[in-house]
C-alpha positions in Angstrom: -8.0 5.4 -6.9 -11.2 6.4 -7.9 -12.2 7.9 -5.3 -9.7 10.9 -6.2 -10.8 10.7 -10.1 -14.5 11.3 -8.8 -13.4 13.7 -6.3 -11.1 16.1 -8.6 -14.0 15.6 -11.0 -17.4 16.0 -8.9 -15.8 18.0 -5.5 -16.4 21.0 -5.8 -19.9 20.7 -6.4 -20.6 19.1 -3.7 -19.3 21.2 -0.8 -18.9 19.4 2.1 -19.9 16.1 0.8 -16.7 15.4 -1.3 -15.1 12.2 -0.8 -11.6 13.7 0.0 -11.4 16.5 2.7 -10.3 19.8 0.7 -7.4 20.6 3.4 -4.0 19.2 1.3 -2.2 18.0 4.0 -5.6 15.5 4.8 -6.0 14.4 1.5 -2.2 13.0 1.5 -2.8 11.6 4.7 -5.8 9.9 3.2 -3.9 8.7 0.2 -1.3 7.6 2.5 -4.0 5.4 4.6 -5.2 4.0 1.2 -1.7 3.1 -0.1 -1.0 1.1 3.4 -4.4 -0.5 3.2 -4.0 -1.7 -0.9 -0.2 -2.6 0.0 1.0 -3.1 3.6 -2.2 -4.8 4.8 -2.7 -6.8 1.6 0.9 -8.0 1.9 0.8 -9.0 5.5 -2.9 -10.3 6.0 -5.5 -10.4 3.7 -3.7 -11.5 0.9 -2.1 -14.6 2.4 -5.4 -15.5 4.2 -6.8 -15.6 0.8 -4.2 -17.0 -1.2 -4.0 -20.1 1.6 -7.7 -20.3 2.1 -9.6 -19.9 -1.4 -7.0 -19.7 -3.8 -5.0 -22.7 -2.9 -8.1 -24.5 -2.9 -9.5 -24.2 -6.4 -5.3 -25.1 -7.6 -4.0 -27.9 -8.7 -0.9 -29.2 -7.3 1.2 -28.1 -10.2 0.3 -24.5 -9.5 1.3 -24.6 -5.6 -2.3 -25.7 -4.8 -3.2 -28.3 -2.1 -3.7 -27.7 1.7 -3.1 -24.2 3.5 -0.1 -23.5 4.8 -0.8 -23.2 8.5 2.8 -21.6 9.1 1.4 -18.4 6.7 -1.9 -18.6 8.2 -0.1 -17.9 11.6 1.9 -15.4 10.6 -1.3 -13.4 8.5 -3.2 -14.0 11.8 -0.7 -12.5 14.2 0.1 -9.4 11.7 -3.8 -8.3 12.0 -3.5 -7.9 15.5 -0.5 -4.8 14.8 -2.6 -3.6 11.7 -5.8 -3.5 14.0 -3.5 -1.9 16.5 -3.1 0.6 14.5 -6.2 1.6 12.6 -7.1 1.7 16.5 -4.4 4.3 17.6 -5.2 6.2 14.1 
């Protein structure tokens, strides 16, 4: 992520304005939080809200385009509500 190239780069220059906390066991927790964000959320909601919203529109039927599929759109809509759950808890 870049974020950790700038910050192993630029961090210790900038004291309590790095990106990444200096404590190691925060800055895996922090690259665990981005992992589930880039993966686990993209898998479950954002990515199949886009894919059935944009995507699908701008593809021809060949290529799996044509109307959303409301069953996914469902299913991305009620996954949101555990993810938001927990970004809430963290």
């Amino acid at each position: 992520m870049i974020a950790e190239f700038l910050d192993e780069m630029h961090g210790e220059k900038l004291g309590d304005h790095r990106l990444l906390p200096r404590d190691i066991a925060t800055r895996v927790e922090v690259r665990r939080l981005c992992s589930w964000f880039n993966d686990k959320l993209f898998e479950e909601v954002s990515g199949p809200l886009v894919r059935e919203r944009f995507y699908k529109r701008h593809m021809t039927a060949g290529q799996g385009g044509g109307s959303p599929d409301t069953d996914a759109m469902r299913a991305a809509r009620n996954n949101i509500r555990y993810h938001l759950a927990y970004i809430g808890w963290l």
